[in-house]
N, C-alpha and C positions, 0 to 999 in steps of 0.2 A: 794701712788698711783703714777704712772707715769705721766711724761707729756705728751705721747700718750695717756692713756688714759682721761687723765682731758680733751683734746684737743679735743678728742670724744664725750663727754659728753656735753663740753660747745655748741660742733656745732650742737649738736642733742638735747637737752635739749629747747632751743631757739627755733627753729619752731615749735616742738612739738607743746609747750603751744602756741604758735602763732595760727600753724593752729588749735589747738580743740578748742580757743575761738574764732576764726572767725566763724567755721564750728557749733558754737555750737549759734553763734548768727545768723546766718541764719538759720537753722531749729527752732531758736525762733520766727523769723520773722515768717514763716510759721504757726504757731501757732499765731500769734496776726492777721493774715489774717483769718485764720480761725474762731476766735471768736470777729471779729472786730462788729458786729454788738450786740452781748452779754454784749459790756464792753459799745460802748458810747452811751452818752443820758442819763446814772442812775447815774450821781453824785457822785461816787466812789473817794473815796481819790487816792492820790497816794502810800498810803502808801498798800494798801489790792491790788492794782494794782503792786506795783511791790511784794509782798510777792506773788503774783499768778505767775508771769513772772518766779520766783526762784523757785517755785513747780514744776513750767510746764518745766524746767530745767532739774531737774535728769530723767525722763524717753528718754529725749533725750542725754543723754551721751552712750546710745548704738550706736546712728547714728554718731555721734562727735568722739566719741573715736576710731574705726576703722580707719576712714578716714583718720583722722591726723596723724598717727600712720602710715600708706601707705605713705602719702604725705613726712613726715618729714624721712622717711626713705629713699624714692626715693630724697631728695633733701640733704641728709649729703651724704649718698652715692656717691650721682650724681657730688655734687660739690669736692669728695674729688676725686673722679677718673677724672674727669675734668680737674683738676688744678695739676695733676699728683702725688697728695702728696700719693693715695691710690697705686700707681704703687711704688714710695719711701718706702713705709712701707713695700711691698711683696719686693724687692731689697735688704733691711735689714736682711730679714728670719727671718718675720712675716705674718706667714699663716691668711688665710681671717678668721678664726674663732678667732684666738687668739685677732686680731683686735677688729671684734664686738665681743668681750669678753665683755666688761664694758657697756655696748649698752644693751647686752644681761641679765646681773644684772639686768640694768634699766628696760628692759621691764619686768624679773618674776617679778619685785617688781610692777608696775604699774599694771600688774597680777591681783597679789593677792589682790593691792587694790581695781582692778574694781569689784573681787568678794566682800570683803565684802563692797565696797558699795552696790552694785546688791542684796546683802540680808540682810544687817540691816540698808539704808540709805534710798535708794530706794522704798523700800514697805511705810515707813512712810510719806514719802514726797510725790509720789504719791495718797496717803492718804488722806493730809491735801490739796493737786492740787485737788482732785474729789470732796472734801467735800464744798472748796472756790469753785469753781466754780460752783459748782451746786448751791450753795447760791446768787451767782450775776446773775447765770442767772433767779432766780427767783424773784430775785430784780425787782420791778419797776421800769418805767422811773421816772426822776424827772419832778414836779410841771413845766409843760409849756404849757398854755392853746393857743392853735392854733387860731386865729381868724376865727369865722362859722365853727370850729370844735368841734363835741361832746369830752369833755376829762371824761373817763368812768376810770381811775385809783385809784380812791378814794372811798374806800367803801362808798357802799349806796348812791351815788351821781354822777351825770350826770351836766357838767359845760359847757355854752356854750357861747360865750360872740363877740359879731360884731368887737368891736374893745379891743385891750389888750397892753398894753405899760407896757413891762418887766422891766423896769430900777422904775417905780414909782409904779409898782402893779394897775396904775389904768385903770378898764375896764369900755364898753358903752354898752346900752343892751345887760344886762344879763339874762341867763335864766338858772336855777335850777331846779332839779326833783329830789325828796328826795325820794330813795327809802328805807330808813331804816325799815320801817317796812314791806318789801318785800310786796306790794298790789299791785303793779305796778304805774301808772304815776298818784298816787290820790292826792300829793302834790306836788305842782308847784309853784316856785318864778321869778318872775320878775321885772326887776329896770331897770331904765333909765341908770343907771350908778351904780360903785362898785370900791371898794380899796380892794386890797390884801393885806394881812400883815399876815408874819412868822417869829417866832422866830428862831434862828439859830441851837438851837439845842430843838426847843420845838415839842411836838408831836404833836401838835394842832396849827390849821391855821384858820385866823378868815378873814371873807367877809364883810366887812359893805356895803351894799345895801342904795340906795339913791331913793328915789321917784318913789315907786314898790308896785305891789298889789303880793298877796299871795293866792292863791287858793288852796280847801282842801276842797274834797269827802270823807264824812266819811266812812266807810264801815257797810253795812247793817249786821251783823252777825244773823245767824237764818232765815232771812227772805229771803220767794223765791221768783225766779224771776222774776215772773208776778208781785208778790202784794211789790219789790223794787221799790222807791222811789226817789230814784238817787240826794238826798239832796246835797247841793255845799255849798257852804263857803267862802267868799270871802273880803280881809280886806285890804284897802290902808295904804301905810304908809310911812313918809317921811323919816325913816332911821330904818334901821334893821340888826342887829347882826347876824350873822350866824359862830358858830364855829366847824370845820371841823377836825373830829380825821386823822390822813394822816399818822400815824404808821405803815401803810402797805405801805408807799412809802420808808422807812428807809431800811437800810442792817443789817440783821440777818443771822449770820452764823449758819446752819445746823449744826445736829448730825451726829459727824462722825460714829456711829454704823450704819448708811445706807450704806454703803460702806464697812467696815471694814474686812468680810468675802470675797469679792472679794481676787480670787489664787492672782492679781498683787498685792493687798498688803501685802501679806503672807512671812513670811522667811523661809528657809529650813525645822525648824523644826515643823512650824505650816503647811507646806504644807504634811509632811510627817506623821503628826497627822489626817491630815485631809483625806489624803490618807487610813488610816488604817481606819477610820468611816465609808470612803463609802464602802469599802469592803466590811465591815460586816455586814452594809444597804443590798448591793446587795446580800451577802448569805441569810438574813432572810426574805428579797422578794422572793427568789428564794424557801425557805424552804415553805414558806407562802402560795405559788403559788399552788407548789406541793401538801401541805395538803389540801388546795382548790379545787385540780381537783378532789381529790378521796374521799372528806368529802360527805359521800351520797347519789353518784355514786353508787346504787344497792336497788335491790327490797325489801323491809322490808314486816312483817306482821303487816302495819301500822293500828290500827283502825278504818282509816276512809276509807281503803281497804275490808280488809275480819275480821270476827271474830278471836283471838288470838286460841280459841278452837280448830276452825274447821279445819283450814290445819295447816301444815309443811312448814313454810317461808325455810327453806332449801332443802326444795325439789327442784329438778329439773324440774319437770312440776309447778311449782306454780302460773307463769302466767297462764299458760294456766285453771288452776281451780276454778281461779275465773270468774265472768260473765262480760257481753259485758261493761256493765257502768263500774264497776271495772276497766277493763283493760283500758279504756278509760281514765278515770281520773290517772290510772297509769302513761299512754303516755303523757297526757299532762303535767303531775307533773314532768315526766324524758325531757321535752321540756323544761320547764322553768327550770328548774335542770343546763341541757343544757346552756342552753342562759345566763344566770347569772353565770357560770360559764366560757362562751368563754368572756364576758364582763371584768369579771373580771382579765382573762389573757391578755387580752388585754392593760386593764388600768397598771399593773405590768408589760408589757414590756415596753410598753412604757416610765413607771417611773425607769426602771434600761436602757434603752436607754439613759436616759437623766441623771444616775449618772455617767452611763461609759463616757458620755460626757465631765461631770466633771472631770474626773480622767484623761482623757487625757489634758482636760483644767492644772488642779494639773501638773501632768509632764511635760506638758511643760512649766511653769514655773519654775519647779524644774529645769532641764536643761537646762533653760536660764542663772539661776544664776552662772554657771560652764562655760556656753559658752562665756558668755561675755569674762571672762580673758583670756581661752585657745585662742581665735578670737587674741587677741590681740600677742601672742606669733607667731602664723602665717602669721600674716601679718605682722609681723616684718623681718620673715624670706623669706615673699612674695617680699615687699619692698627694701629692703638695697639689696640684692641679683641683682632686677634690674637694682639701681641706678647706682650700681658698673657696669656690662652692657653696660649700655647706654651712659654714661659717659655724663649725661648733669644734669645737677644745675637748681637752682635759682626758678621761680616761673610758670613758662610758660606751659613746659614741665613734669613736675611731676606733677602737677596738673591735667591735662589731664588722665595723667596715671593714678595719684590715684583715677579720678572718675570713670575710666573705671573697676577696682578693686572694686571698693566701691558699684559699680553698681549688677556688678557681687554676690560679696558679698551679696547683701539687697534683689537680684532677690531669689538666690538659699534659702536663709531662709525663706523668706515670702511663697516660694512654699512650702517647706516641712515643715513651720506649720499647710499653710492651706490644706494639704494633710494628716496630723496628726490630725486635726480637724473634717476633713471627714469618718476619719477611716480606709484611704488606707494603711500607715502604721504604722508602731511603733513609739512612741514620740521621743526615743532616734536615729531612724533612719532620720527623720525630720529634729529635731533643729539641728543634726550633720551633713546633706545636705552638704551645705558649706564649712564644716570644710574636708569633703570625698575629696573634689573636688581642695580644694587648700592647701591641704599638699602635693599629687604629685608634682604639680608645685611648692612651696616652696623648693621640695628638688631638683626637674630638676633649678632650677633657681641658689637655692645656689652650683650644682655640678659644671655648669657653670661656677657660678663668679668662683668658684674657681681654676678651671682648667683654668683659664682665656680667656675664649674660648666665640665668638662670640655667644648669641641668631640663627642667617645666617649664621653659620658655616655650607657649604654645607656638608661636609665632616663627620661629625657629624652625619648627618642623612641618610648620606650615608650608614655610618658601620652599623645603627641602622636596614635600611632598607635591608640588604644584611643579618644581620644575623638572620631578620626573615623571609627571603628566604630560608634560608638554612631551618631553622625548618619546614617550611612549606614542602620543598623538603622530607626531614628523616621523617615526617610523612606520604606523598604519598608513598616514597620507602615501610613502614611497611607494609602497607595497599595493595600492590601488591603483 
């Protein structure tokens, strides 16, 4: 390899990964803003906290990877026309492609690997992110009793204590409502005072109670409510054990088979499997339908019509020969025939409504996995094309640029998902929005650099503008 191009690689190489791990730990941030009330208060280690941080990770290298990919192009670029070394290398009789030649390596390969992460890293890690996080957010808070506040977290128990001093577990009137046997508030503990005490890793928390009476309404069963008796029960005691199962405050990670069918966690070829199921869902709703509408739909010589004897069900008058109740009960038989039958067309559009929904959900997933890498080929040739341009470096200026790119980029996709979503168009017309819009400019940019010709070359848009005068002109002339 040359030392032009080793000298390409190391200047472009180096931001790269600078900016996707900047850009990739701010869209993290964003993410711990958004579930910041899900994570604190439940006692979560660090260790399931940062394995969630590293799930919640790969879905945002779609956002991460474009970005920096613009940035790092507009700032090798930038600094190399800058500092005149990219004017030195075309002075040589080194055209602008042979240049990003080794650039251009780097990015198929970074490609290919955004694709197969985007379908065999991706779906899984997302996976184990929806599976962890659904488990913490149905975590518990931990064991912290409020003072004069009810704490209702522990099954079958209602803890409410005046004063509570967290460092020694010890509390001052307390008050207990045992609902384990689901009766409502028929047992009730109170003590002048109480200790908390937990083991560190034990499932059971014990209250020892100090100078407290115990109240306790049996339940009448069988007997009603006039001739109940409403008996109490009621016992002093100067110290009393009470131990609390609190298993339901611990972290239990869910089943990932809740999740596991979701299209994002799918790879090409489980989307394309799953792809061909609902087709064949939707033909045998569709067949189903069909046999439905005409299963029936016609006058029989039913029994409980006319005798089999007496007429000819295939006559043409056969309504009309039988009598007035007959036809009656015919009519209402062919109403409810009817009606259970628009019901049931009903319910079948509805449910192939909502596979085709699917399937457009399916494809665009499918072509996400494809668009990620091609995105990334594009904005390379969006990028470096500019930088050379502009001729300005460093961190100020291509930044700006690249969000203004990035923006653009995250607008035009997000619309023609959620326009694929709706059914206005085709999925491949959607996810590929974006990519329509900035391969033009990709290639106006790199014609540019390379003609070494100003963006504000008036001139430029002059000949552009004059010779679609002309065409305009030779199409009035025809037309005269």
């Amino acid at each position: 390899m040359k030392k032009i191009s080793k000298l390409l690689l190391r200047s472009y190489i180096g931001p790269f990964f600078l900016s996707f791990f900047i850009w990739l730990f701010i869209f993290e941030l964003q993410f711990v803003w958004k579930y910041i009330d899900d994570l604190i208060g439940k006692g979560l280690s660090w260790t399931i906290i940062l394995e969630l941080l590293i799930y919640a990770s790969a879905p945002l290298v779609n956002l991460a990877l474009p970005v920096s990919i613009v940035l790092s192009s507009i700032m090798t670029f930038g600094n190399l026309s800058e500092h005149f070394e990219l004017t030195a290398m075309k002075s040589s009789g080194m055209g602008l492609f042979r240049i990003m030649r080794p650039l251009i390596f780097f990015i198929i390969i970074v490609s290919f690997s955004a694709f197969g992460f985007a379908n065999n890293i991706m779906p899984v890690a997302t996976l184990k992110f929806k599976t962890l996080l659904f488990s913490v957010t149905k975590k518990a808070p931990t064991m912290n009793i409020v003072p004069n506040i009810f704490y209702t977290d522990i099954d079958g128990f209602v803890i409410r204590a005046r004063g509570n001093d967290t460092e020694t577990g010890k509390m001052t009137d307390v008050l207990i409502y045992d609902h384990t046997l689901n009766q409502g508030n028929r047992r009730v503990i109170r003590a002048k005072r109480g200790v908390m005490n937990q083991g560190d890793k034990s499932r059971y928390m014990t209250i020892t109670l100090y100078d407290g009476v115990s109240y306790d309404e049996p339940y009448e069963k069988g007997v009603t409510k006039k001739k109940k008796t409403y008996p109490s029960v009621s016992s002093k005691f100067e110290e009393n054990i009470i131990r609390l199962d609190i298993s339901s405050l611990g972290f239990k990670e869910q089943d990932e088979d809740i999740f596991k069918n979701r299209e994002e966690m799918m790879t090409i070829r489980q989307l394309e499997q799953g792809l061909d199921s609902l087709n064949l869902s939707i033909q045998k709703s569709e067949g189903d339908r069909v046999n439905q509408s005409f299963r029936g739909i016609r006058l029989t010589n039913d029994s409980s019509l006319v005798r089999n004897d007496t007429l000819k069900p295939d006559s043409l008058y056969f309504f009309n020969q039988i009598g007035k109740m007959q036809q009656n009960r015919a009519l209402d038989k062919a109403i409810n025939l009817s009606r259970k039958n628009k019901e049931y067309n009903q319910r079948t559009i509805k449910q192939i409504e909502g596979k085709l929904h699917r399937i457009n959900v399916h494809n665009i997933n499918w072509h996400k996995k494809f668009f990620l890498g091609f995105s990334c080929i594009i904005l390379f040739f969006v990028g470096a094309p500019l930088g050379a341009i502009t001729r300005k470096g460093g961190y100020g200026f291509p930044t700006v640029i690249a969000l203004g790119f990035f923006v653009m980029f995250f607008i035009l996709s997000t619309v023609g998902e959620k326009m694929v979503k709706s059914g206005s168009i085709e999925p491949w017309q959607g996810i590929w929005l974006s990519s329509f819009v900035l391969i033009p400019l990709a290639i106006f940019l790199t014609y540019k650099a390379a003609k070494d010709s100003s963006i504000t070359d008036a001139d430029f848009y002059n000949k552009i503008g004059q010779r679609l005068i002309e065409v305009f002109k030779k199409k009035a002339r025809h037309k005269a």
